[in-house]
C-alpha positions as CSV (number, residue, x, y, z in Angstrom):
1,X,66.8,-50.5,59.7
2,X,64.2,-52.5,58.2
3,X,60.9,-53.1,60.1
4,X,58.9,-56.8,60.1
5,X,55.8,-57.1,59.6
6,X,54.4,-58.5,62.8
7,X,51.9,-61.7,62.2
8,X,50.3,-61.8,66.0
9,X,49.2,-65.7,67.0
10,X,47.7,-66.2,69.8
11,X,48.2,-70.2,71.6
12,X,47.3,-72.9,69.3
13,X,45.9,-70.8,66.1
14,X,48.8,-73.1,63.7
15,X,50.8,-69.8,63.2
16,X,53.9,-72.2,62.5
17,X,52.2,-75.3,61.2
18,X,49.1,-73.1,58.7
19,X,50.5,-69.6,58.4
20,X,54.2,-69.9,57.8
21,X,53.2,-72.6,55.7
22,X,50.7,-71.4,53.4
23,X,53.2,-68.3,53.2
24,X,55.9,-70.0,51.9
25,X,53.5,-71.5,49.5
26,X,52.9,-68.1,48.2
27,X,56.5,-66.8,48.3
28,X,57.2,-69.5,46.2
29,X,55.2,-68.0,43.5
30,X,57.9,-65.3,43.7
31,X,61.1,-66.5,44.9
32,X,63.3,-69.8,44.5
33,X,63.3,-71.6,47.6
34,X,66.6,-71.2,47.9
35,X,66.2,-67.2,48.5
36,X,63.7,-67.6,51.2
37,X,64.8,-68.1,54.7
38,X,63.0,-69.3,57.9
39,X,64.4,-69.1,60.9
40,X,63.7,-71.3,64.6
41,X,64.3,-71.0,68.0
42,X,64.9,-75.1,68.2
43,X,66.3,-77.9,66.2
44,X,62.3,-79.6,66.7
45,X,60.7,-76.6,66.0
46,X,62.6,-76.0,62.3
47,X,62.4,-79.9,61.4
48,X,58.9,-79.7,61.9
49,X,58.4,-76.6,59.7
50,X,60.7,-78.4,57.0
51,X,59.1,-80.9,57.2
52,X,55.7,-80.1,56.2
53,X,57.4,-77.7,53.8
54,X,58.9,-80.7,52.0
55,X,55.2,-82.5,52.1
56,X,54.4,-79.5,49.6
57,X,54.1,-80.4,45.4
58,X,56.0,-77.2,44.6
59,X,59.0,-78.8,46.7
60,X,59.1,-82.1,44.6
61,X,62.6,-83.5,44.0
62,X,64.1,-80.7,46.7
63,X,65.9,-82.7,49.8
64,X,66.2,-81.8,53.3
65,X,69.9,-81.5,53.1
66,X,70.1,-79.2,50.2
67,X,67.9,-77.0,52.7
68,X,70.4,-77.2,55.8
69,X,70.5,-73.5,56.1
70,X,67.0,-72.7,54.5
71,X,65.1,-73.7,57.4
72,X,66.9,-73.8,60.7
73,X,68.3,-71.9,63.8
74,X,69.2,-68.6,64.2
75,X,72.7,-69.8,65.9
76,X,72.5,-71.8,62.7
77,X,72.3,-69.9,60.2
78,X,74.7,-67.3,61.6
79,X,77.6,-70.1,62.0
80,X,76.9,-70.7,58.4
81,X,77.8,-67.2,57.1
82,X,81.1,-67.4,58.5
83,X,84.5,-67.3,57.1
84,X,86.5,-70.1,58.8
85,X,83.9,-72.2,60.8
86,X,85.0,-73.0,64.2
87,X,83.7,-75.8,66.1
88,X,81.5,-75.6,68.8
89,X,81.7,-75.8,72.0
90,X,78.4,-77.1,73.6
91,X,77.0,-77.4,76.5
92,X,78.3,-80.7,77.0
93,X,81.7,-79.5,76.0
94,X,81.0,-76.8,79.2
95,X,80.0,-79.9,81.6
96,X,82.7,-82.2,80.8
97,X,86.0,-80.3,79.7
98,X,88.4,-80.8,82.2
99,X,91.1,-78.1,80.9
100,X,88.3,-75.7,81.3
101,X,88.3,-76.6,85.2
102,X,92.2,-76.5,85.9
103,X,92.3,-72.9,84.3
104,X,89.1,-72.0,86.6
105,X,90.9,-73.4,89.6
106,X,94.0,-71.2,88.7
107,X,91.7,-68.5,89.0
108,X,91.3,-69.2,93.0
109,X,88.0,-68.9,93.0
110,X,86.7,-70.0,96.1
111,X,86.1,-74.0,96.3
112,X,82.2,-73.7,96.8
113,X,82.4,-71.1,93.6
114,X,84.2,-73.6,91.5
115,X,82.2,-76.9,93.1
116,X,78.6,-75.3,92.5
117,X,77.0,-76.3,89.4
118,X,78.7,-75.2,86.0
119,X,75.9,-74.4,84.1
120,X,75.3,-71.6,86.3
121,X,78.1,-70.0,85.3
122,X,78.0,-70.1,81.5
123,X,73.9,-69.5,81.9
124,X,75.6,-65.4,83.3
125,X,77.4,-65.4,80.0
126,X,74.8,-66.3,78.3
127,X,72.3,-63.8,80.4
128,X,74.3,-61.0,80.1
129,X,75.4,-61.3,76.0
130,X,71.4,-62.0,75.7
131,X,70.4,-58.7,76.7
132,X,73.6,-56.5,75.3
133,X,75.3,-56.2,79.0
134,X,79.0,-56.7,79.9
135,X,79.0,-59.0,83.2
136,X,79.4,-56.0,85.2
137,X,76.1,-54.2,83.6
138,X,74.3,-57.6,84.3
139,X,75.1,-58.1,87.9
140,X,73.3,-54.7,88.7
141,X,69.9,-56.0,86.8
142,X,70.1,-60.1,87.4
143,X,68.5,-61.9,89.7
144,X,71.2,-63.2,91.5
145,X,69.3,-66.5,93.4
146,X,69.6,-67.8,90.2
147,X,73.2,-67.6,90.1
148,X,74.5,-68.5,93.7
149,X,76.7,-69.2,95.0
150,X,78.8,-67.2,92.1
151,X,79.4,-63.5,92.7
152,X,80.4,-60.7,90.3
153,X,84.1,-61.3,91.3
154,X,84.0,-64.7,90.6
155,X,82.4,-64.7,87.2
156,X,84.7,-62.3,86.0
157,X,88.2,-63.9,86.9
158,X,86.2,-67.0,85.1
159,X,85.0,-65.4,82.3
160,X,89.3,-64.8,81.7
161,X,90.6,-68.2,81.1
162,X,87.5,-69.5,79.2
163,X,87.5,-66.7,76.7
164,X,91.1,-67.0,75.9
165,X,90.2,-71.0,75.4
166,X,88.0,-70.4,73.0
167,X,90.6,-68.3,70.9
168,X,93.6,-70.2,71.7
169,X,91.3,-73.8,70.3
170,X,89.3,-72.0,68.0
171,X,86.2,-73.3,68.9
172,X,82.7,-71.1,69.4
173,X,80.2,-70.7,71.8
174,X,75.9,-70.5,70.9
175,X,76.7,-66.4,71.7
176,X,80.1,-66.2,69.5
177,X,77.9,-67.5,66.3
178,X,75.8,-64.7,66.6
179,X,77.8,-61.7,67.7
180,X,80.9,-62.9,65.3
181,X,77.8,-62.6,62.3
182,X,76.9,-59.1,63.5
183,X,80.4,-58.2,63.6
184,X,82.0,-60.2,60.6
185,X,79.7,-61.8,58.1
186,X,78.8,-60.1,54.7
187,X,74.6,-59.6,54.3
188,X,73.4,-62.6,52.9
189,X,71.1,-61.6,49.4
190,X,67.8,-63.1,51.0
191,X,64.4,-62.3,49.3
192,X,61.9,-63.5,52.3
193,X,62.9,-63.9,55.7
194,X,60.5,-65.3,57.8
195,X,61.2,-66.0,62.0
196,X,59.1,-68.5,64.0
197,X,58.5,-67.4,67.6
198,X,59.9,-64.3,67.0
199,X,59.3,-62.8,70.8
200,X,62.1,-65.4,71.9
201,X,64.6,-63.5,69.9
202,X,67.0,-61.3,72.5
203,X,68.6,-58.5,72.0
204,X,72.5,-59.7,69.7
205,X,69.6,-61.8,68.0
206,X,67.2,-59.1,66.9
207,X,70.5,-57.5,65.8
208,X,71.3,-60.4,63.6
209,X,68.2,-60.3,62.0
210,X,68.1,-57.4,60.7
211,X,71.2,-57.7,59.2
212,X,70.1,-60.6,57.4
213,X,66.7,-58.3,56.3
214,X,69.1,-55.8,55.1
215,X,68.7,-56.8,51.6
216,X,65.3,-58.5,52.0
217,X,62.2,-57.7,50.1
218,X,59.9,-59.5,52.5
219,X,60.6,-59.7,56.0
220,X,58.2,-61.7,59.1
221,X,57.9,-62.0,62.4
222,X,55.6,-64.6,63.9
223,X,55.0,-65.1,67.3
224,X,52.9,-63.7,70.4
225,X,54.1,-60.8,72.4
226,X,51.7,-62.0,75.2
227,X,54.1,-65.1,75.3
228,X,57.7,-63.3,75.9
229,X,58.5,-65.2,78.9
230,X,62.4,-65.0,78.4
231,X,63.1,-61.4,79.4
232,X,66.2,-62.5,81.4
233,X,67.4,-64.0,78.5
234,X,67.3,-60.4,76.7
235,X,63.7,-61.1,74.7
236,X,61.9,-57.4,74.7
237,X,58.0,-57.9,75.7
238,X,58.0,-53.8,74.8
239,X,59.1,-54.2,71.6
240,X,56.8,-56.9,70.4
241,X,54.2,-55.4,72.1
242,X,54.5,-52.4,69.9
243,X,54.7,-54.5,66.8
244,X,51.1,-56.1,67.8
245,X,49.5,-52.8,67.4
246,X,49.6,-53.0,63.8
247,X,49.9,-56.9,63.6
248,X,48.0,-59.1,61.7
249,X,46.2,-61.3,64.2
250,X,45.2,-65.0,63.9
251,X,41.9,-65.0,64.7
252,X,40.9,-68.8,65.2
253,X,41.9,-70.8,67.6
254,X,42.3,-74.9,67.3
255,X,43.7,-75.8,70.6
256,X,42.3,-74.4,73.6
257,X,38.4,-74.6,74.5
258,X,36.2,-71.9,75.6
259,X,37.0,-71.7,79.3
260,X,40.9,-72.4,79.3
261,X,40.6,-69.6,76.0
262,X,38.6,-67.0,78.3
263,X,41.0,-68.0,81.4
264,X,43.7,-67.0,79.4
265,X,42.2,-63.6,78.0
266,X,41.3,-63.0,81.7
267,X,44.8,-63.3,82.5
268,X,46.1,-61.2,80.1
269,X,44.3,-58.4,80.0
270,X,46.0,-55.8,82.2
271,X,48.8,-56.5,79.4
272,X,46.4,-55.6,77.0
273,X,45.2,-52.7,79.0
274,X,48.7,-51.0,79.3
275,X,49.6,-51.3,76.4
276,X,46.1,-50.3,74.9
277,X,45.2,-52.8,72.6
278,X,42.6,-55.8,72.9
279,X,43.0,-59.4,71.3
280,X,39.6,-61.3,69.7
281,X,40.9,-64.5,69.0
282,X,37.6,-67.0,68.9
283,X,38.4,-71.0,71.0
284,X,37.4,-74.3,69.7
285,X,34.0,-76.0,70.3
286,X,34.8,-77.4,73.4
287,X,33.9,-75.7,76.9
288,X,36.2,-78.2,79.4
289,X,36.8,-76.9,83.0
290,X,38.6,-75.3,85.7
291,X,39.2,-76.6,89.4
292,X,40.9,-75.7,91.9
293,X,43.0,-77.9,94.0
294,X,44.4,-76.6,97.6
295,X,47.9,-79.2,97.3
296,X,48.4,-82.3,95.6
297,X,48.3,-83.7,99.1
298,X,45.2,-83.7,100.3
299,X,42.3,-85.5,98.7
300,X,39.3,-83.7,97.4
301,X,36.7,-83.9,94.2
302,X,38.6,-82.2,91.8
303,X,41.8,-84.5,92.6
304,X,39.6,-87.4,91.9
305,X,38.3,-86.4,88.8
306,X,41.9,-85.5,87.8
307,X,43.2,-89.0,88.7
308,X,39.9,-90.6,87.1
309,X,40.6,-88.8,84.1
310,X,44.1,-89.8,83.9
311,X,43.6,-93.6,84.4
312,X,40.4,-93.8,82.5
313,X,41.1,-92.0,79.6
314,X,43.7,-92.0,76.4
315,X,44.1,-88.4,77.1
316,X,47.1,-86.1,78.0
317,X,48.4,-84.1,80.8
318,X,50.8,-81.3,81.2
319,X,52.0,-80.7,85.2
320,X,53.6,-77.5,85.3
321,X,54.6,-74.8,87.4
322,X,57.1,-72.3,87.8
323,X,61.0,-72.4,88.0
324,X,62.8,-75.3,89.1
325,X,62.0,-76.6,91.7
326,X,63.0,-80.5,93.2
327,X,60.1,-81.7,91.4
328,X,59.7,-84.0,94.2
329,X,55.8,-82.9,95.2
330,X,54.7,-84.2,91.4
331,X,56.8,-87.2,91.3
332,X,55.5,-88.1,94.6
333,X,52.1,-87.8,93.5
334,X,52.4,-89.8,90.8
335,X,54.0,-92.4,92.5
336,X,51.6,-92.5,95.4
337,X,48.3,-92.8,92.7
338,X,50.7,-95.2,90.5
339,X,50.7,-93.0,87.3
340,X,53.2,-93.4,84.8
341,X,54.8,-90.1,84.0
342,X,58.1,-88.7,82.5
343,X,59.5,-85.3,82.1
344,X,59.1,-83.1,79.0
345,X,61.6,-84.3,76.4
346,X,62.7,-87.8,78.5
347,X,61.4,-91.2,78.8
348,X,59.5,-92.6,81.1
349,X,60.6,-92.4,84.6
350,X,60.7,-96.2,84.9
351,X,61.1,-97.7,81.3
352,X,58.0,-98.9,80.1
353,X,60.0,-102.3,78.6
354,X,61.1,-102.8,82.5
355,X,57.2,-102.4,84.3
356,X,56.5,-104.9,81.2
357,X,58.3,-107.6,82.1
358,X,56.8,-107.6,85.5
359,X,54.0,-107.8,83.6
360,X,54.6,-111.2,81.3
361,X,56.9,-112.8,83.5
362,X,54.3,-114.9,85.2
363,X,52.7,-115.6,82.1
364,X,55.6,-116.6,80.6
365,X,56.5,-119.5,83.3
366,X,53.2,-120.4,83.0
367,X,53.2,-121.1,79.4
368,X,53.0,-118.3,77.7
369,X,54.6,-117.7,74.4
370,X,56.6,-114.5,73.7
371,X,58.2,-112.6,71.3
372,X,62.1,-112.3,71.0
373,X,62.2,-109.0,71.5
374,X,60.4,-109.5,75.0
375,X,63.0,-112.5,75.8
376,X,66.2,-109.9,74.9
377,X,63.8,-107.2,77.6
378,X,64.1,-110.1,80.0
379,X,67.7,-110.6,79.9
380,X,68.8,-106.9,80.3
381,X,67.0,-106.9,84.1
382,X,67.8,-110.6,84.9
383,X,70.1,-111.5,87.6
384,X,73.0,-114.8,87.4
385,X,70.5,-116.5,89.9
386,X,68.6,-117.8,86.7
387,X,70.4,-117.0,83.5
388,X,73.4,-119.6,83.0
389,X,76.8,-118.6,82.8
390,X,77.9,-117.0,79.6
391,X,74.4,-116.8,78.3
392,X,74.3,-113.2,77.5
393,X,72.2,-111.3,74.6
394,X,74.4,-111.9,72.2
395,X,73.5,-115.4,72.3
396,X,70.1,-114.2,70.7
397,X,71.4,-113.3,67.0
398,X,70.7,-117.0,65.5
399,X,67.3,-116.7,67.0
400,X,64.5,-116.4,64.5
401,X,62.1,-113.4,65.0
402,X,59.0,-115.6,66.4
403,X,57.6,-116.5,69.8
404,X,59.3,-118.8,72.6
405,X,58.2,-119.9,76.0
406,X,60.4,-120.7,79.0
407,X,61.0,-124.6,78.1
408,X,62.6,-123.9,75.0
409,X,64.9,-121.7,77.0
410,X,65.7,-124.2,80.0
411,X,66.1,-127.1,77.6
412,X,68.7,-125.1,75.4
413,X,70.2,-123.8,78.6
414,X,69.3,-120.4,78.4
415,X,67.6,-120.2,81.4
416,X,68.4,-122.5,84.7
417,X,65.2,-124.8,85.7
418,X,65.0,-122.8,88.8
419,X,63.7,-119.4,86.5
420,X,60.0,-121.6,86.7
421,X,59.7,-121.3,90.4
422,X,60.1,-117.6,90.8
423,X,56.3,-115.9,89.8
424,X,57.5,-112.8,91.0
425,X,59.9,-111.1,88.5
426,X,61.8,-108.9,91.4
427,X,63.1,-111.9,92.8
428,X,65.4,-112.7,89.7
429,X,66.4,-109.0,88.9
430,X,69.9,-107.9,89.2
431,X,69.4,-105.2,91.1
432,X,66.1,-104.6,93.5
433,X,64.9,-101.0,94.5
434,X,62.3,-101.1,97.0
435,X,60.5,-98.3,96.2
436,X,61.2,-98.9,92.5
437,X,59.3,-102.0,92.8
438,X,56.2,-100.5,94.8
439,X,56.0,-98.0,92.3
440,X,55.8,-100.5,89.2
441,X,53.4,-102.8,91.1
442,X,51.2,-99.8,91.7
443,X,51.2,-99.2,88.1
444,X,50.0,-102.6,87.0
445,X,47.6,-102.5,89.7
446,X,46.2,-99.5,88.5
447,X,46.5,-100.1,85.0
448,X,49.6,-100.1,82.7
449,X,49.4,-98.4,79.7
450,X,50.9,-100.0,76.8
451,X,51.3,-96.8,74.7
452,X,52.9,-93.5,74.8
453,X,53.7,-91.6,78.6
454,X,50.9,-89.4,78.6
455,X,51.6,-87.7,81.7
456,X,54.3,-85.2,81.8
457,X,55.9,-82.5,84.3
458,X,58.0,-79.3,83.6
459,X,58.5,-76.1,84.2
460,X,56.5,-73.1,82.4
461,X,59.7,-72.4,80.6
462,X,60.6,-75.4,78.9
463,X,56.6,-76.5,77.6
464,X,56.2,-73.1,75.7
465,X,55.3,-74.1,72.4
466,X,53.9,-77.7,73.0
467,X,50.2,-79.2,73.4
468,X,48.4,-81.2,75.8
469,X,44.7,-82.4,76.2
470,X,45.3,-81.3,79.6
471,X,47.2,-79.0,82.0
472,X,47.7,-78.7,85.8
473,X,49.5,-75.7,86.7
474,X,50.7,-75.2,90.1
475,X,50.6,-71.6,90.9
476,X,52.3,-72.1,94.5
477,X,55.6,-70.6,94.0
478,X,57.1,-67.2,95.8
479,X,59.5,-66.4,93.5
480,X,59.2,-62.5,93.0
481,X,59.2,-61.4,89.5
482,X,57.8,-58.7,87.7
483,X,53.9,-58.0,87.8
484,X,53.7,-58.6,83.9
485,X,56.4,-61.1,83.5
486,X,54.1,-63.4,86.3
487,X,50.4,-63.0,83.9
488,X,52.5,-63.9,80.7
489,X,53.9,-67.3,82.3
490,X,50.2,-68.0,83.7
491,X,48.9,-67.4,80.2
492,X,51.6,-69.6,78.5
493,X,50.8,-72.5,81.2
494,X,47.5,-72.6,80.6
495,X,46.9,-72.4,76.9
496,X,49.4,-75.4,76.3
497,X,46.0,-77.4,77.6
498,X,42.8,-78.7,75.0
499,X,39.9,-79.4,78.0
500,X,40.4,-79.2,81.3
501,X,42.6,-77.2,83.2
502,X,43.6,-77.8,87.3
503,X,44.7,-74.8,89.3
504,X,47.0,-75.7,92.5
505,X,46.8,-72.8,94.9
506,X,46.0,-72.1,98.2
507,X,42.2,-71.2,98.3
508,X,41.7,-67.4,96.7
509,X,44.9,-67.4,95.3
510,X,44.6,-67.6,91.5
511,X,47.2,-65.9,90.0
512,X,50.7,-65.8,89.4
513,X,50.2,-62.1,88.8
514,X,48.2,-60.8,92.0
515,X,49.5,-57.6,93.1
């Protein structure tokens, strides 16, 4: 089996966006592009390698779709290598199939087994196929809180009728494209392979890989043992960290300032320690700085320099903590200070084109000329109390693209002449939510920000890999995990931040990983 050469990055030293670059520059020098491979985790992570890839002069006249398979997914690549393609059945596929749910309910599975949420149950497939177990192996080793109110029994008399779907339809699951590769497909001739965020990879995936190396004469891993945060997935922090000992490290950081980089090295360490090895990466030129906050619910100095910073600056903040939790403690401070704020990957949580239009609507009975495109806003919230009968959007297509103010809309009998006499755009909405509205009035209060939601929540989980000026990490949770498993999660929280960093914790208690 052939053995990658390890290229150690540490958070925010460009190991995707410098290194695998200015490799494939090189390889190029070598190889037709065609012959090299790089390999994601995401669709966002391989469009953005592609695309700075195709920014290169060497790549001049190649397109994007001619490199489909070049750069991509692992579950890509492998479905590509197949004879007879199947199609794939999704996760939306899992949420919405209905035949699926008869043929579960034939199983008799108990009605809170069957009611609770579905995801659960094709997360255990995934879980156990992830780390080479059959479901029975798996229930022994899982954590089975995250899988309740399903039980081994259960699972298993599931696990029946959607596999024999799958055959019967001939459609695939994200595990079938990778274990029908291992078992079916022919190794690919590939002269570089290269694999972003390589410590993500689980167990059938490693497997794949080096199946596609098999003919390689260049073969990479990138990544950062120190972030393996997916060992229940079947990702092997042992393995990785045993690469690392002979791994080329990126030495220079360009994300994280001195004291969120030497918060994170402090973290990390007893990693380091065990497994006897020592990391020098050097930080930016910023210092930035560390509080402590007891709970977002209480006031104190380092909450108002956090809020202060939010409203009076253009810069970015990550809120995130551990697992999933209801989310309602950050989304009821936000509402309370009136921040706008959305969650990793969504839109704002109350469109910003909605707190707008409470914005301009008394302008816009007062005079004000607007755009069309803020008239059409208007008429999507707008109730039949001032909109005339059967004038809907559609109306707008003759419209030129230039400003209008509320007369021009009365006198064509857009608008009824009553629309001048209510200031207070709540009063004509279809529908009013009273704590919507409180919310979006404390907003404009405070300050509304016309640009993108710079405030954002998740879990530790789902921000690996991003960036933020700033990061709040809530260190409050009790869910037991291993010792190691807890610093690595602390370390990837932080080091998605630039500046400042906020620790919420009971007074003391810093760590995730405190013994």
């Amino acid at each position: 089996m052939k053995e990658p050469k390890f290229i150690s990055g540490p958070p925010g030293t460009r190991k995707t966006s410098k290194w695998i670059v200015d490799k494939y520059k090189e390889l190029l020098t070598k190889y037709s592009y065609k012959n090299i491979i790089i390999l994601s985790h995401t669709n966002i992570a391989a469009n953005e390698i592609k695309n700075e890839i195709l920014k290169l002069p060497e790549m001049e006249g190649v397109t994007k779709k001619s490199m489909k398979y070049n750069i991509c997914t692992i579950h890509s690549y492998c479905k590509s290598r197949l004879v007879g393609r199947k199609e794939v059945f999704s996760y939306e596929d899992h949420m919405n199939l209905t035949t699926i749910d008869s043929l579960f309910k034939l199983q008799r599975v108990t009605e809170s087994e069957f009611n609770a949420d579905k995801h659960k149950f094709y997360r255990y497939l995934a879980d156990a196929h992830g780390r080479g177990n059959t479901l029975k192996e798996h229930w022994k080793v899982c954590d089975k809180q995250v899988y309740k109110p399903y039980t081994l029994n259960s699972v298993e008399q599931m696990a029946l009728p959607y596999f024999e779907y799958k055959k019967d339809n001939h459609v695939c699951d994200y595990a079938d494209m990778i274990q029908e590769f291992i078992d079916k497909a022919v190794e690919p001739d590939i002269d570089a392979l290269i694999v972003d965020e390589a410590q993500d990879s689980n167990v059938p995936q490693r497997e794949a890989l080096d199946k596609m190396a098999t003919k390689t004469k260049e073969y990479y891993f990138v990544g950062d043992a120190d972030q393996t945060i997916f060992e229940f997935a079947g990702s092997d922090a042992d393995y990785y960290h045993r690469l690392s000992r002979d791994a080329e490290e990126l030495k220079q950081g360009w994300r994280c300032g001195q004291t969120i980089t030497n918060l994170c090295k402090k973290i990390i360490k007893p990693i380091w320690e065990n497994y006897g090895y020592e990391r020098t990466w050097k930080p930016t030129d910023v210092i930035g700085n560390h509080y402590h906050l007891p709970s977002l619910n209480k006031r104190c100095s380092a909450m108002e320099i956090l809020i202060n910073k939010i409203r009076n600056t253009n810069e970015s903040f990550l809120f995130t903590y551990r697992g999933t939790p209801s989310d309602t403690w950050v989304k009821k401070f936000f509402k309370q200070h009136g921040i706008e704020f959305a969650h990793v990957g969504n839109t704002a949580h109350v469109p910003k084109k909605e707190i707008r239009c409470h914005k301009l609507w008394p302008k816009f009975v007062k005079g004000a000329l607007l755009p069309l495109k803020q008239i059409k806003d208007f008429w999507q919230y707008m109730g039949s109390k001032v909109i005339v009968h059967g004038k809907g959007e559609e109306t707008f297509e003759e419209w030129v693209d230039r400003e209008y103010n509320i007369d021009y809309l009365i006198t064509n009998k857009y608008l009824k002449q009553n629309a001048k006499d209510e200031l207070d755009f709540a009063l004509i909405r279809k529908k009013t939510d009273p704590d919507r509205l409180i919310y979006i009035r404390k907003v404009l209060n405070k300050g509304f920000d016309e640009g993108e939601v710079r405030v954002k929540y998740a879990n530790i989980h789902t921000v690996k890999g991003l960036t933020f000026d700033n990061v709040v990490v809530d260190l409050t949770s009790t869910r037991i995990e291993n010792y190691f498993t807890q610093l690595r999660l602390k370390y990837v929280a932080y080091s998605r931040g630039k500046f400042d960093c906020w620790t919420i914790a009971s007074q003391g208690k810093y760590t995730l990983g405190a013994k």
